[in-house]
N, C-alpha and C positions, 0 to 999 in steps of 0.2 A: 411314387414312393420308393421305389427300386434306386433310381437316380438319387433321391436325397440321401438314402442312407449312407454312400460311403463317403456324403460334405459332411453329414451330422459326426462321424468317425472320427474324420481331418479335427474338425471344429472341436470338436472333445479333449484330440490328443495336443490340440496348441493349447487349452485352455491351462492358467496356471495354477500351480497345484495348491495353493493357499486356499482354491475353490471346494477341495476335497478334504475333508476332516479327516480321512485316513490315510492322505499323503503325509509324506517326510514335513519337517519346518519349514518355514520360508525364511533364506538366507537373510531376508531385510528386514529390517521394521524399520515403520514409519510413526510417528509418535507429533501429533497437530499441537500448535500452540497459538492464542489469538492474543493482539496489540491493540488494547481500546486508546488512544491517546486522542487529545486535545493540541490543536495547532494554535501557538499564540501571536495577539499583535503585533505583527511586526512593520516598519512601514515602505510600503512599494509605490514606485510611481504610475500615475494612470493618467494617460494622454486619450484625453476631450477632443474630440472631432470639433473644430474650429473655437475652442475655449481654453487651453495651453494646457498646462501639466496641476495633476492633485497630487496630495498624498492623500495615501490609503491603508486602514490598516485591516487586512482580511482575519481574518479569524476561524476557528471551528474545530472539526472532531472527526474520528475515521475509526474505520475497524479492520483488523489486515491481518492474512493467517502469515504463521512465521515457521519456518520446520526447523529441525532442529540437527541439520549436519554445518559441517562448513561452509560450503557451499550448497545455500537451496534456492527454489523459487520461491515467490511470494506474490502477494495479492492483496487487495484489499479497494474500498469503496471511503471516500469521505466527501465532505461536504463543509464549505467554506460562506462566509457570510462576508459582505464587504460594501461599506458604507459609503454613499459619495454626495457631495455637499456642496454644489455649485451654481452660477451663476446661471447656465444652461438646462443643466438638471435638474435644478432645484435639491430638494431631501429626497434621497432614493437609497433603496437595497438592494442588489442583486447575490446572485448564489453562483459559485458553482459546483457542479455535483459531477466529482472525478472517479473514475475507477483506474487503478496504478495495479499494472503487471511488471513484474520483472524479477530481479535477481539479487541475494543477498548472500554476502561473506558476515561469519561471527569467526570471532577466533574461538579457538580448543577449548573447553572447559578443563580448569586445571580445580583440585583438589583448594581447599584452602584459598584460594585466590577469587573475590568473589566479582572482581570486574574484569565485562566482557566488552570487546571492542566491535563495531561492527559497520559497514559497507557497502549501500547498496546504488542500485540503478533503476530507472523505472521507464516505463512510458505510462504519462499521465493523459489519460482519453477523458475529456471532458464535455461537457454541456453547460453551456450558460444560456438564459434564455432559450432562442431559437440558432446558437452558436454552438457547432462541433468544433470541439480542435484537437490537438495533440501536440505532446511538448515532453521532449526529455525532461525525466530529472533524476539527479545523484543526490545521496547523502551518506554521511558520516556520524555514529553517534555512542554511545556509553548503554550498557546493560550492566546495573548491578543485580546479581544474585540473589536471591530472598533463599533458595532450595538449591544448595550447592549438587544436591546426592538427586534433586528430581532429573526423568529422562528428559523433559523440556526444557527449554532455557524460560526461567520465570522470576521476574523480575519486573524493577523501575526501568524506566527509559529515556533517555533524554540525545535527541539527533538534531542535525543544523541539517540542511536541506538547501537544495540551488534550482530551481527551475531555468533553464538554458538559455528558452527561446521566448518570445512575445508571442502574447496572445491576446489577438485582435478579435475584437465583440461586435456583435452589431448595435445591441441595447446597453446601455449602462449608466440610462435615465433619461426622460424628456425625448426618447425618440432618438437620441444623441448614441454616434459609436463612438468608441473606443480600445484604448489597446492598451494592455496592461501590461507593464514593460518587466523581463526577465529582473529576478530578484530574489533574495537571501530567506527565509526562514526560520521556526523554531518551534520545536514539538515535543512534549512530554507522554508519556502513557506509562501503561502494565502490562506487562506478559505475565497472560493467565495458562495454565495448561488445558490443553483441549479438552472438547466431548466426547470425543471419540478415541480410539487408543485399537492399534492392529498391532498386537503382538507375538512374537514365539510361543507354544504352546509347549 
């Protein structure tokens, strides 16, 4: 007991002070915002383990928290559906169900000015089937304003999106792999303001 007491002392005096109600303010706030958007058809090519090239057009929906400086982090999980219609396959669905870390630019909020420009990077960690992979990807897109005067940026959305690299499946009907070749995107949503909100007192 002797021994823990002067780690419990250290541990106390690093802890930050937003922890203590009757410390000073906390210099930051951090103020959450979530992205419900819908990824729409667009069409990619998917190369058939000995059956040539489809088109394909994936589809689906995501949800991703967004903060609200110029530059922040960002995060989110979605989920993709994609139909393939071949000779080897036959009719099949597969999914897959990505989780995207990485980093995002908005431009400044300006008074009066309700469109925002914005920038991001990701690494997409996915599962299909019994398939891990991982694939850069970048995009670029549009935030109009609904709540010029809210602390979150909350609004429509509309971004184009690039995925880099190919990503090679084992299943993707009939037993059959394949590889679903690097390609262009398009995605809409809402930025709602968060549920949670840590601010100055």
């Amino acid at each position: 007991m002797k021994r823990s007491f002067p780690i419990l002392i250290l541990l106390l005096a690093g802890t930050p002070p937003f922890l203590f109600a009757a410390e000073s303010k906390p210099i930051w706030k951090w103020v959450s915002a979530n992205e419900y958007y819908m990824i729409l058809p667009a069409a990619q090519d998917l190369n058939i383990s000995g059956d040539g090239t489809e088109s394909v057009k994936p589809w689906g929906f995501g949800l991703r928290a967004v903060g609200n400086e110029t530059f922040s982090r960002t995060g989110g999980l979605q989920l993709q559906s994609i139909k393939v219609d071949s000779n080897s396959t036959g009719k099949n669905t597969f999914y897959l169900l990505e989780l995207l870390l990485g980093m995002e630019y908005m431009t400044p909020k300006v008074q009066g000015k309700p469109l925002r420009y914005t920038a991001s990077a990701f690494a997409d960690l996915g599962l299909a089937d019994t398939t891990l992979y991982a694939a850069p990807v970048i995009s670029a897109g549009l935030l109009y304003t609904t709540d010029e005067y809210a602390d979150t940026p909350t609004g429509l959305t509309f971004d184009i999106f690039y995925r880099l690299t190919d990503i090679d499946l084992d299943n993707v009907g009939g037993g059959k792999a394949g590889t679903l070749k690097s390609a262009l995107g398009f995605k809409i949503g809402y930025i709602f303001e968060g549920f949670w909100t840590s601010k100055s007192n």
